[in-house]
N, C-alpha and C positions, 0 to 999 in steps of 0.2 A: 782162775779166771776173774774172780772177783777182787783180788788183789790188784792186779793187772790193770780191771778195768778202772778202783781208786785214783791207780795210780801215773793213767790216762786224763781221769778227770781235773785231777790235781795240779797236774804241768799243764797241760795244753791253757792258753788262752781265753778264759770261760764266758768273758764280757764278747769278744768279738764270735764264740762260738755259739752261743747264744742271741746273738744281734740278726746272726744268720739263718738260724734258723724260724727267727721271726721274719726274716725276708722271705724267706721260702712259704710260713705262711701266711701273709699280706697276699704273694700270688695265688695259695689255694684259693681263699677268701675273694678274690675279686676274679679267679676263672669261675669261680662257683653262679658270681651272677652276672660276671663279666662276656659270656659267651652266648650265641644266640645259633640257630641253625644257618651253616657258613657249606655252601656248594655240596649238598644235598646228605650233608651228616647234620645230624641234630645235637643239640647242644650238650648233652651227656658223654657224645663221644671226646668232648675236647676235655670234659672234667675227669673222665676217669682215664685219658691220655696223662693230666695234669697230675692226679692225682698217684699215677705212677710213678712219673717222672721225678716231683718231691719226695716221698718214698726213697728210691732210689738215690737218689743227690743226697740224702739223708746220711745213708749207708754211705756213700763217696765220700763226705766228709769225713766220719768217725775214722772207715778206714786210710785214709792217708795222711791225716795229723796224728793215726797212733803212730806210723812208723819212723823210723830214722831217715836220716836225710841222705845215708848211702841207698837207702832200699826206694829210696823216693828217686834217686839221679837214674836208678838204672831202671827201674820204669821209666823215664821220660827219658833215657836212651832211645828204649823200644818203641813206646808211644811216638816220638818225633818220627822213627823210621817208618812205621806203618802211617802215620798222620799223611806223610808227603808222597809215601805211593797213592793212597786212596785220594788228594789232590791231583796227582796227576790223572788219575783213572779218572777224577769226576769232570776231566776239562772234557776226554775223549767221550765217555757215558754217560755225563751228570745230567740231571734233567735240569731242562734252562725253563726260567723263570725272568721276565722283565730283561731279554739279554743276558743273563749272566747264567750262566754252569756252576751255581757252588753246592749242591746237594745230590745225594745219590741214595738209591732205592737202594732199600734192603731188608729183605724179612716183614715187608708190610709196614716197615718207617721209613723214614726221609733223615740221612745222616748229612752234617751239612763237617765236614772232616776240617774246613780252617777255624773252628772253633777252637779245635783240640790243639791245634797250633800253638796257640797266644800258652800257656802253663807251662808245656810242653818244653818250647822255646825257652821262656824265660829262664827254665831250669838250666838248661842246656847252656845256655847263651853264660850265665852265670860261673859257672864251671870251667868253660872254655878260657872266659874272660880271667877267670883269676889262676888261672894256669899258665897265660898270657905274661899276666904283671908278676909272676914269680921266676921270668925269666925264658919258660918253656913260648918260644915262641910259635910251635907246631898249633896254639891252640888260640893265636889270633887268625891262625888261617882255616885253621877248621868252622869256627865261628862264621866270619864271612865268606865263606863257602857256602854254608845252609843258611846264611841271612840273603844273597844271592838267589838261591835256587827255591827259596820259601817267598819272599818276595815276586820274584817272577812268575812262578805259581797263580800267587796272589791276582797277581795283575793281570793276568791271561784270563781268569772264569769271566771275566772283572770283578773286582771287589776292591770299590776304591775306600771304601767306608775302612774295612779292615787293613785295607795297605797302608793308611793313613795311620791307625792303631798301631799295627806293626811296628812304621818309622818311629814314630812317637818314642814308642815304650825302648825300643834299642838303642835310639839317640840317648833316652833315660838312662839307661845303664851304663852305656857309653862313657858318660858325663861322671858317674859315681866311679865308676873304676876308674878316674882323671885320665882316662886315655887323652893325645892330644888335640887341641881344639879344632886343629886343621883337618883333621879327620875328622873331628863332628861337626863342621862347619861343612864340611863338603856333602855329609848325610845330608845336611840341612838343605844344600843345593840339589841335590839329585831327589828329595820329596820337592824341592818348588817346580823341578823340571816337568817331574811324575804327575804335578798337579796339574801342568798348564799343558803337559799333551794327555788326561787324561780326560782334559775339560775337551778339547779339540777333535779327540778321536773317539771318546765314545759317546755316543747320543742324553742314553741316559743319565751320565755324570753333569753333563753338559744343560739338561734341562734342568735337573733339581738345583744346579749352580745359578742358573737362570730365576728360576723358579724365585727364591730366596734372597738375592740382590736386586732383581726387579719383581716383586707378586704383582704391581698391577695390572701387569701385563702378560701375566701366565694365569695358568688353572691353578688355585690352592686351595681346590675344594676340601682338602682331608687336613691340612690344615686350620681352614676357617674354621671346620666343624670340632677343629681338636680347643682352637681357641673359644668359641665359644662355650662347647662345655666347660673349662676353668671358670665363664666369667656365669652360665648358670649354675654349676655349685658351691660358689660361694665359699664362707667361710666354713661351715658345720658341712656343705653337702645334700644332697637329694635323699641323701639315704641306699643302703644298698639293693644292687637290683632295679632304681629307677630312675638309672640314667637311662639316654635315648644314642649315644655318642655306638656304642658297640654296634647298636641296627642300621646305623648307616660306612662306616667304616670299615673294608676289607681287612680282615689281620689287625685288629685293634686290640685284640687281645694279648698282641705280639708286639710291635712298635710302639703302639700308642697306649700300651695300658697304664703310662703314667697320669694318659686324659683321662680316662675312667676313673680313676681312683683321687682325681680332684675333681670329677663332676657328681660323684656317688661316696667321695666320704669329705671332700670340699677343702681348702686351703690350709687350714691348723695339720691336717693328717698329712695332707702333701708335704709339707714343711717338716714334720718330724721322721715323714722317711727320706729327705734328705737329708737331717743329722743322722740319722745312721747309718748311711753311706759313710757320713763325714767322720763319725765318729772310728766306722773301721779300718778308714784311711788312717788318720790325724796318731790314731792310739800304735798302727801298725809301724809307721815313720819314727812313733814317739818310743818305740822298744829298740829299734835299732839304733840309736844313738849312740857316742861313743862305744861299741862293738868293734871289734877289730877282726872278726872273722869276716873277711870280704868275698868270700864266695855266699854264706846266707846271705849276707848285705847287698850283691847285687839281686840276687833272687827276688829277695823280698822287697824291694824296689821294682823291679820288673813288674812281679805280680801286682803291687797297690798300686802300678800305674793303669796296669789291664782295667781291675777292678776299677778304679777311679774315673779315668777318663771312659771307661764305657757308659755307665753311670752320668755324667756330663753330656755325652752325645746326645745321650737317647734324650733324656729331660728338657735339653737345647733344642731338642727337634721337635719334641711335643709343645713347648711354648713359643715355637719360630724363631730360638736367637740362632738357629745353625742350621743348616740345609739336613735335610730328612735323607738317612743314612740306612733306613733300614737295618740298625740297630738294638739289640734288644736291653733290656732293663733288666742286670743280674740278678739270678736268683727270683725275678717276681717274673715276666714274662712267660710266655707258652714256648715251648719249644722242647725237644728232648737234647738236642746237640749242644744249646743254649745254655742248660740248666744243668746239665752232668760237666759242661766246661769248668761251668763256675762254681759248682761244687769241688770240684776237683782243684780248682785254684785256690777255695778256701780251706782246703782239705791239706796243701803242700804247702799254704802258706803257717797256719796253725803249726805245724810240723815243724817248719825253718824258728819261729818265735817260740815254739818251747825249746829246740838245740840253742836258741842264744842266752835264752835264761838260765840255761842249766848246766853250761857248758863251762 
């Protein structure tokens, strides 16, 4: 066992596996006084929610960058298939929240199942894809099939924040497998289409779109209050525990806890946990280079795109340069669906960059 675990520590990636679990805990650190009494639970229930949740995401990681990346596809065989039945049960059963169906009761938690999508997928998406470019063209249709029927999904609880992710990240792979342009030119057309009837047909896409291109003439109240805590903490911060942003913020602990964590640790800290975002992008990109195994190479583009651009959203939304998506901040936010996702992507990703290193 102790061999084993060496020889674990040794391959795997230790700068990004390490980066991560300092994101993980930056989120303890700021649920600890980032939380306040939220709809008649008091603020320990969310810490020692949180403090499960890391724990566990902990474990996710180690376990899925120790294994190989046959035993990784065929969990995210599985996983994909369970992922899109309990999508489809959450449109029928899910509890709706602002409009939308994406979570579903169970066992006294709230699983929000298109989380598990985005890792899931990319595996999958990767595999298919390069089974595709070797000829086997059974598995460019299989691909868009479950990009199709995931998609759709998507768009039904609604969930444009993610369907936009979705597009994104399979346009991304799209591109790297050099499939042809006309094909991803046409992805490109069916998101503008997606865009402008989802702006059209559903309300709430439609105000935060509003919202965001014209605020002086909507409500931005969770907004104002996000911007202004940035501009009262400053460079160094309030200090932790005495911001004011959390006590008036519903789920700030969730969307917004980028704002907390510039009004209670202030500008220099916000700024170095976006280099490390950047750095587990930049570094993850910077291993696949000349590589020639093109099934990890889409993967792992997949994934740093998940991570990356989610990462972007959420920050964009908290400083107003992109409409509030109701997205969450990897590995630092509250969430259990949220945070086992993204462990779990950081867990397949580790996994795909120690098979290229060693391979």
């Amino acid at each position: 066992m102790k061999i084993k675990i060496l020889k674990w520590w040794k391959e795997i990636d230790r700068v990004i596996f390490i980066l991560s679990i300092l994101l993980i805990a930056v989120g303890i650190i700021l649920s600890l006084t980032g939380t306040t009494e939220i709809k008649g639970f008091d603020s320990t229930h969310f810490i020692k929610r949180h403090l499960t949740y890391s724990f566990l995401s902990i474990l996710v990681i180690i376990l899925f960058s120790s294994q190989d990346i046959k035993t990784i596809r065929r969990i995210s065989v599985i996983g994909l298939f369970i992922t899109i039945i309990f999508m489809f049960l959450v449109i029928i059963f899910g509890h709706e929240i602002n409009g939308s169906k994406r979570w579903f009761p169970i066992f006294g938690f709230t699983l929000q199942p298109s989380e598990f999508l985005k890792p899931f997928f990319a595996v999958i998406s990767g595999w298919f894809l390069s089974k595709g470019l070797e000829g086997r063209n059974f598995g460019f249709k299989i691909i868009f099939s479950l990009f199709i029927i995931s998609s759709s999904l998507l768009i039904l609880q609604p969930d444009f924040g993610m369907t936009f992710l979705f597009f994104v990240v399979f346009f991304a792979q799209l591109f790297v497998a050099g499939l042809s342009l006309i094909l991803v030119f046409a992805l490109v057309l069916i998101l503008l289409i997606l865009t402008i009837s989802s702006y059209l047909m559903i309300p709430n896409v439609r105000n935060r779109l509003n919202m965001f291109l014209d605020p002086a003439s909507h409500d931005t109240y969770q907004l104002d209050l996000s911007l202004k805590a940035f501009k009262s903490g400053g460079i160094f911060g309030k200090g932790l525990g005495q911001g004011t942003l959390k006590e008036n913020i519903p789920d700030a602990h969730t969307d917004f806890i980028f704002s907390i964590a510039g009004e209670e640790l202030g500008f220099i800290f916000c700024t170095l946990l976006i280099l490390i975002f950047l750095i587990i992008v930049i570094r993850s990109l910077l291993s696949i280079l000349k590589k020639r195994e093109i099934y990890s190479l889409i993967v792992v583009v997949g994934l740093i795109c998940i991570f990356g651009l989610q990462a972007l959203i959420n920050i964009s939304s908290s400083i107003g340069a992109a409409p509030t998506k109701g997205m969450t901040l990897p590995l630092i936010s509250y969430g259990g669906s949220s945070m086992l996702s993204s462990s779990l992507l950081i867990g397949i990703l580790l996994s795909h960059l120690r098979y290229l290193r060693y391979k």
